[in-house]
C-alpha positions, 0 to 999 in steps of 0.5 A: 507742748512744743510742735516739734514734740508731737512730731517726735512722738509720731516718728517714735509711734511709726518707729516702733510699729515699722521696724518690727512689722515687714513694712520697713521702718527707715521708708517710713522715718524718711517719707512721714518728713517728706509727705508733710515737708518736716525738716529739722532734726526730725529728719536725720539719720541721727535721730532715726538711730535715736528712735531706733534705741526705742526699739532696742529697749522694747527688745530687751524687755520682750526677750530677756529670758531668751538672752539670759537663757543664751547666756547661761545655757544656750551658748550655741545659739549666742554663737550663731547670733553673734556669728550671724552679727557679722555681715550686717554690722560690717556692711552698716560700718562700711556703708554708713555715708553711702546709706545716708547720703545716696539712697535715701530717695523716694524711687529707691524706697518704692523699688524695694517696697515692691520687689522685697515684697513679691520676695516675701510672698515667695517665701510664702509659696515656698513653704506651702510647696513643702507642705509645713515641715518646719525645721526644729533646730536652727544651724549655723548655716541657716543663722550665717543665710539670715544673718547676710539677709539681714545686712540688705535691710540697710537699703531703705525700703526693705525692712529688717524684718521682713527679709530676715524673717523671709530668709528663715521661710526659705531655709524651712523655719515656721514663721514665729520661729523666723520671726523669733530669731529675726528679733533677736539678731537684730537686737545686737545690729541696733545696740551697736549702731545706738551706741555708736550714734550716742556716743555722737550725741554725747560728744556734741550735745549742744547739736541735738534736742534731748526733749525731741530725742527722749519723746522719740525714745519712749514712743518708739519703745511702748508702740515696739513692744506691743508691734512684736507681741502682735507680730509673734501671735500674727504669725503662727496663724496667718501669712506674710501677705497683708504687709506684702499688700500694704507695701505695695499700696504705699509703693503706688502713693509714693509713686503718685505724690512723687510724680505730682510735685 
């Protein structure tokens, strides 16, 4: 098997484990290459959009109900959703350059791993202080407030799902719904970017690795599917703390190896 597969497979593997548990999956895509010096098309942003069509279809087959419900009955939560698309899709079209070029940097990651992390733990405190009385019923400001929390994810390091999961505590959601609707708000802002990005690959297929692109693509979606499984039954009995923890381990490792080169 060509090398290059296997490293394939691993950033599908951490990929779909990342994105959906709040540890940040883009930190990870960008420090795996730089920890073992992988260079490449394993570590571009066009294959991380790749990856991330992984993700998207271990959604879809976690979540179809939901969808198929929105569309036939739900109407109003399919409003919210596609209301709540709105920040993170314009700051993703407008950024894009600026996100890929700029702030792809170690120092960068190791800022937000730790301050969105003491957010999370916030988010926990907040809702013990008062005392577990969880909304029934999302509102359309509550989905516009998660929807803008979500459009922060572009900067590495903070992880989609744990600011949107994060905002739902703050606006009173128990943590399984926060995390329920943070899947199904991010479904649409990966499908728009793995659609933009495919058309990229599809017009120029002479400058991607369609093996690489496929191992990724299906690694990502089985370690994805069974990340929200975990992640759903995690939640409606422990907190957000053991991730808030891990980033900070990671937060320091970066710290030390950057410092070491």
């Amino acid at each position: 098997m060509n090398p290059e597969l296997y490293k394939a497979a691993i950033l599908g593997i951490m990929q779909g484990l990342t994105e959906f548990l709040p540890i940040s999956s883009t930190a990870h895509l960008i420090l795996f290459p730089w920890f073992f010096d992988w260079h490449g098309e394993v570590n571009t942003l066009t294959f991380d959009v790749a990856l991330h069509g992984g993700t998207l279809l271990s959604l879809l087959i976690c979540f179809y109900r939901d969808w198929i419900n929105m569309f036939l009955k739900e109407r109003k939560m399919l409003l919210f959703i596609a209301i709540a698309t709105v920040p993170a899709g314009a700051a993703g079209l407008m950024l894009k350059g600026f996100v890929e070029h700029t702030l792809r940097s170690p120092l960068i990651i190791v800022f937000s791993l730790v301050f969105f992390g003491l957010l999370m733990l916030l988010g926990e405190w907040f809702i013990k202080k008062r005392g577990f009385h969880h909304k029934e019923r999302l509102t359309l400001f509550d989905a516009l407030f998660i929807g803008c929390a979500q459009a922060i994810a572009l900067i590495p390091g903070v992880s989609r799902s744990g600011i949107t999961i994060t905002a739902g505590l703050f606006r009173n959601l128990s943590r399984h719904d926060a995390a329920r609707f943070s899947f199904l708000l991010s479904t649409p802002v990966i499908g728009g970017a793995f659609m933009l990005e495919g058309m990229h690959i599809v017009n120029n297929p002479d400058n991607f690795s369609f093996d690489m692109i496929t191992t990724g693509f299906v690694s990502a979606a089985i370690s994805g599917y069974f990340a929200i499984k975990f992640l759903l039954k995690f939640l409606q009995k422990y907190p957000l703390n053991l991730f808030v923890y891990y980033r900070f381990v990671l937060a320091a490792i970066i710290l030390v190896i950057w410092q070491g080169q």
